[in-house]
BADRENLO-797609 format. One line per field, with one value per atom (N, C-alpha, C, O): residue in one letter; x, y, z; residue number from 1; atom name. Coordinates in steps of 0.2 Angstrom, whole numbers, plus 2048, in hexadecimal, padded with zeros to 3 digits. Example, Ala and Ser with C-alpha at 12.3 -4.5 7.8 and 13.67 -1.06 7.14 Angstrom:
# residues 2
rest (A/A/A/A/S/S/S/S);
c1 (842/83E/842/847/840/844/840/843);
c2 (7E4/7EA/7F0/7EF/7F5/7FB/800/806);
c3 (827/827/827/82A/823/824/827/828);
nr (1/1/1/1/2/2/2/2);
atom (N/CA/C/O/N/CA/C/O);
END
This chain:
# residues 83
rest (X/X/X/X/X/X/X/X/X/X/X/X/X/X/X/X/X/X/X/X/X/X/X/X/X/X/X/X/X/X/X/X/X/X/X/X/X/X/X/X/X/X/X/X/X/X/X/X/X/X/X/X/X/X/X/X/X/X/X/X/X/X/X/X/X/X/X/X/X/X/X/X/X/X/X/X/X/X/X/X/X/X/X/X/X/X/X/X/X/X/X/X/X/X/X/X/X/X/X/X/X/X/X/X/X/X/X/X/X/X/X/X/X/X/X/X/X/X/X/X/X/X/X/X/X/X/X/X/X/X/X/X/X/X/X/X/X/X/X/X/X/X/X/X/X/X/X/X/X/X/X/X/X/X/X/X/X/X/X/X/X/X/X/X/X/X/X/X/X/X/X/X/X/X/X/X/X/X/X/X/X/X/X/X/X/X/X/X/X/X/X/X/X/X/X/X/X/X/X/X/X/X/X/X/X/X/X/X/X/X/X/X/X/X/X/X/X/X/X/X/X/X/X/X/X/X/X/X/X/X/X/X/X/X/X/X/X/X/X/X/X/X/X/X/X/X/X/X/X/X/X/X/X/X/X/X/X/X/X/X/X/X/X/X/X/X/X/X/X/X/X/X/X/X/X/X/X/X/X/X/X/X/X/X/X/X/X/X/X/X/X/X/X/X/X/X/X/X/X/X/X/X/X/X/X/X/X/X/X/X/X/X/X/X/X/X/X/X/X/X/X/X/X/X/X/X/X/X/X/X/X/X);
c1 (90E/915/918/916/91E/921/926/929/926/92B/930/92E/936/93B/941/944/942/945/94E/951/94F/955/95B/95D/95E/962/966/966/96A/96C/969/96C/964/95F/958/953/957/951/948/949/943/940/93E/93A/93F/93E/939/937/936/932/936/93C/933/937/939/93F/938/93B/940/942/946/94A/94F/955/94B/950/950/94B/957/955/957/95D/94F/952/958/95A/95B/960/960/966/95C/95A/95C/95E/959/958/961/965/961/968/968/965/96E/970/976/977/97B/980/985/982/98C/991/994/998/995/997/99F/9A4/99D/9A3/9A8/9A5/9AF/9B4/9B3/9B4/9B3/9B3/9AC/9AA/9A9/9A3/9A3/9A6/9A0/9A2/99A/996/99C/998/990/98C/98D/986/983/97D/987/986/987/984/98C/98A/986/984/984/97D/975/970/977/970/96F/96A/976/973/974/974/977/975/96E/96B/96A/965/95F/95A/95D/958/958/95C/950/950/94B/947/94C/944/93D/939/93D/937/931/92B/935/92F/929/92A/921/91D/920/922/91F/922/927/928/92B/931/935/936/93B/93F/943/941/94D/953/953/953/953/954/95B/95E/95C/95F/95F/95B/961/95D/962/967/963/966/965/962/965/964/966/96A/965/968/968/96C/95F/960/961/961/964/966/96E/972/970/976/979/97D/979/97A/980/986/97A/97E/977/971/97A/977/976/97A/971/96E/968/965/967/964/95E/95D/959/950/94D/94D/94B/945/93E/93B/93A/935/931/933/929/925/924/923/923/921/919/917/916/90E/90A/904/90F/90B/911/911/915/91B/91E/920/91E/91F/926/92A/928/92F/935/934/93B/93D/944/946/949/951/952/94E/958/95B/95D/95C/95F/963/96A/96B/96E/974/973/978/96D/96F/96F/971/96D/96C/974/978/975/97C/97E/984);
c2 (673/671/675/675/677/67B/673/66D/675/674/676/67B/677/67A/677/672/67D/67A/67A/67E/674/672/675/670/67A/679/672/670/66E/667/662/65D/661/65B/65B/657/662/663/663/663/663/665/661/65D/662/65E/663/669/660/661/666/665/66A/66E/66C/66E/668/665/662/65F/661/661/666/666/669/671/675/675/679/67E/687/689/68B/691/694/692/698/69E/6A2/6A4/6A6/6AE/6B2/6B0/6B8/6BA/6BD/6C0/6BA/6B9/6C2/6C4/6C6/6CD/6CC/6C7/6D0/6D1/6CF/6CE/6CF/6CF/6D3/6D7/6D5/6DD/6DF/6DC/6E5/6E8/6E7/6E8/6E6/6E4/6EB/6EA/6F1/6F8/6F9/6FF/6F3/6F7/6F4/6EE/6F9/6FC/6F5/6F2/6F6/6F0/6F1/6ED/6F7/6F7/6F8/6FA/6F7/6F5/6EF/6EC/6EB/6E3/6DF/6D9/6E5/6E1/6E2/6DF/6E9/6E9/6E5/6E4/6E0/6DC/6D5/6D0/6D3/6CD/6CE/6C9/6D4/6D1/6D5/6D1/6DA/6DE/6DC/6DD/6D7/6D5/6DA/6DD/6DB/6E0/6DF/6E3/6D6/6D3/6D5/6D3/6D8/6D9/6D6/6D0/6DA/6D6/6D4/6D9/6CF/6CF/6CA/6C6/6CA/6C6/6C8/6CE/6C1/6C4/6BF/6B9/6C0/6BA/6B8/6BB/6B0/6AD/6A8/6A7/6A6/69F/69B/69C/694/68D/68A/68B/685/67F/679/678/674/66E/669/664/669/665/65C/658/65A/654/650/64B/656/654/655/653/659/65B/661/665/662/667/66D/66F/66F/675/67B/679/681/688/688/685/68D/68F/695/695/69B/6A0/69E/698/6A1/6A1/6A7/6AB/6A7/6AC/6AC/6AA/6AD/6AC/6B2/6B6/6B1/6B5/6B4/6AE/6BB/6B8/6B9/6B6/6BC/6BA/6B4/6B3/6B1/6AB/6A6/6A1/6A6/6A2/69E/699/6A2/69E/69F/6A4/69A/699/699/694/69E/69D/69D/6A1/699/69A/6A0/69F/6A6/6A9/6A6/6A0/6A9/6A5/6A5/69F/6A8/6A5/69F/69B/69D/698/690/68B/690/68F/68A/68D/683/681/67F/67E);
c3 (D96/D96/D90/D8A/D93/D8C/D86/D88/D81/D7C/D7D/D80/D7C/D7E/D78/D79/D71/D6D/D6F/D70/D71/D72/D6A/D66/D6A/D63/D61/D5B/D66/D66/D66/D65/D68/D69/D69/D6A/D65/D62/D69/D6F/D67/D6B/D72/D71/D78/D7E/D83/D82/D88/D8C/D92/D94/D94/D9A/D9E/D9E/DA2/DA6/DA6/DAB/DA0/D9F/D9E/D9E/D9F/DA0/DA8/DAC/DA8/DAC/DAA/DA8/DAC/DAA/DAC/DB1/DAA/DAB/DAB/DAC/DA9/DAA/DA2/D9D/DA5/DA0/D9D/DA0/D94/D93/D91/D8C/D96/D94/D90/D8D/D8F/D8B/D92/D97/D92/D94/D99/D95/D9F/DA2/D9F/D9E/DA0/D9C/DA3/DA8/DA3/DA6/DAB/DB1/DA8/DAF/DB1/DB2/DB3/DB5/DBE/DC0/DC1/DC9/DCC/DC9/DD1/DD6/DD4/DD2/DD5/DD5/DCD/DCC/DC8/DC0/DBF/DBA/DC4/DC3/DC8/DC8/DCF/DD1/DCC/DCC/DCA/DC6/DC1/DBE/DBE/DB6/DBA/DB6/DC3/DC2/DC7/DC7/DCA/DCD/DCA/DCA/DC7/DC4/DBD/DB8/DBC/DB5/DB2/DB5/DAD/DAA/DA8/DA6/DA9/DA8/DA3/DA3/D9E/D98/D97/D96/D96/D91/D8A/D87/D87/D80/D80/D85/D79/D7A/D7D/D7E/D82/D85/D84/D84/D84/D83/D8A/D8F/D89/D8E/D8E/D89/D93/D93/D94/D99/D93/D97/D96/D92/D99/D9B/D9A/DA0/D96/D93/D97/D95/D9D/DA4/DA3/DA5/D9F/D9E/D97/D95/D93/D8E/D8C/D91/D86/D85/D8A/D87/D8F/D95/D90/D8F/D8E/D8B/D8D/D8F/D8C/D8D/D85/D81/D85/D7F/D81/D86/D7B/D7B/D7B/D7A/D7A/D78/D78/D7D/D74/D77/D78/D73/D7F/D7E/D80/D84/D7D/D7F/D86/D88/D8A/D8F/D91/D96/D8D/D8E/D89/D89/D84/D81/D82/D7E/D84/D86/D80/D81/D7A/D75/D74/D76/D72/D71/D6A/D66/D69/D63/D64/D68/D61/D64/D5E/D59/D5F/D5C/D56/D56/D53/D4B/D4F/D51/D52/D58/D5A/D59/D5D/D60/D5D/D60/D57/D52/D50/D4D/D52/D4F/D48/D47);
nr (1/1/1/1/2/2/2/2/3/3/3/3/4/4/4/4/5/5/5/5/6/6/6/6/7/7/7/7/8/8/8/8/9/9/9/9/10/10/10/10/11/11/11/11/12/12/12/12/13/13/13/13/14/14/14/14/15/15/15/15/16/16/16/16/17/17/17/17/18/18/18/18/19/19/19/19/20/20/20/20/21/21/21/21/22/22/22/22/23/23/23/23/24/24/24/24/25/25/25/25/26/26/26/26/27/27/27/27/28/28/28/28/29/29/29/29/30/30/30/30/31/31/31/31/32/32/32/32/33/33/33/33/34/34/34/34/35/35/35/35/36/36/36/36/37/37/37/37/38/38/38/38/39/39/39/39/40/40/40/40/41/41/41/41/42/42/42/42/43/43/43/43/44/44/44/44/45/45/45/45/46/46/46/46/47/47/47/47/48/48/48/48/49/49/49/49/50/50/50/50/51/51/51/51/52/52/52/52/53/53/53/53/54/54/54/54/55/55/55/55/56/56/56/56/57/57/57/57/58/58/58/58/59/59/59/59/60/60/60/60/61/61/61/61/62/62/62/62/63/63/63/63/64/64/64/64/65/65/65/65/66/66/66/66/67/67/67/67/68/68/68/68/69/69/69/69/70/70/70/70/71/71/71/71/72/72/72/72/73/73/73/73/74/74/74/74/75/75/75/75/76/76/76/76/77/77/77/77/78/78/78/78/79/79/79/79/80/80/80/80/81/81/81/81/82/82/82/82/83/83/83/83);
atom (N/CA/C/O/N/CA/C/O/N/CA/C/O/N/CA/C/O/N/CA/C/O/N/CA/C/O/N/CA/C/O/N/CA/C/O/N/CA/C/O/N/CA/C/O/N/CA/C/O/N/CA/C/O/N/CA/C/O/N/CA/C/O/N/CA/C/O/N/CA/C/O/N/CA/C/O/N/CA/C/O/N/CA/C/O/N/CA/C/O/N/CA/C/O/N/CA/C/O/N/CA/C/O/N/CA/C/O/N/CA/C/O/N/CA/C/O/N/CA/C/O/N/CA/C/O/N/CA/C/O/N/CA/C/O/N/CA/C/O/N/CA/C/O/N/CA/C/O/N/CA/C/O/N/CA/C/O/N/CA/C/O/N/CA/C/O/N/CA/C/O/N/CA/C/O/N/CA/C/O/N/CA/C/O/N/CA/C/O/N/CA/C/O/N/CA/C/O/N/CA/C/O/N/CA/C/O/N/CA/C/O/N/CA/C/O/N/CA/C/O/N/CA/C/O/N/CA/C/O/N/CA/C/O/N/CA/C/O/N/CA/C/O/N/CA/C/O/N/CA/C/O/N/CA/C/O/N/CA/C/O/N/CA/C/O/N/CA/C/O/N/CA/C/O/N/CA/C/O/N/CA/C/O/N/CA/C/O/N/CA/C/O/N/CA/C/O/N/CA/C/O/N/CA/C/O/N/CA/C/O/N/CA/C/O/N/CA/C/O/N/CA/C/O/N/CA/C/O/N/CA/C/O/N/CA/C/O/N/CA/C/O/N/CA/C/O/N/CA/C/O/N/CA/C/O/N/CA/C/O/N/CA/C/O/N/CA/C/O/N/CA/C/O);
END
């Protein structure tokens, strides 16, 4: 079972969370249909570290970033997410 550093309530069990995918940048206001289906359905699924997001659903129901390894699942919040 993962640890999952909650920035507001500190570290809780996964199951208290749900993911969100992998967290991209923002779409630029002029981008055309098939540049915003490619960034909401094709992830790039890196080996390595990769930003995510999650959702503290049985806690403080707030969004926050992470990043985790995705071959040793280890988990660190950005200094961002950091309040």
């Amino acid at each position: 079972m993962l640890l999952i550093p909650c920035p507001w309530c500190g570290p809780r069990e996964e199951h208290e969370f749900r993911y969100g995918g992998e967290a991209v940048p923002a779409p630029a206001a002029d981008n055309d249909d098939r540049e915003l289906a490619r960034r909401l359905f094709v992830r790039s699924a890196p080996a390595g570290p990769m930003r995510e997001r999650w959702y503290h659903v049985h806690g403080c129901r707030r969004w926050f970033p992470l990043v985790r390894d995705t071959t040793t699942h280890e988990l660190t919040a950005p200094p961002e997410a950091r309040p």
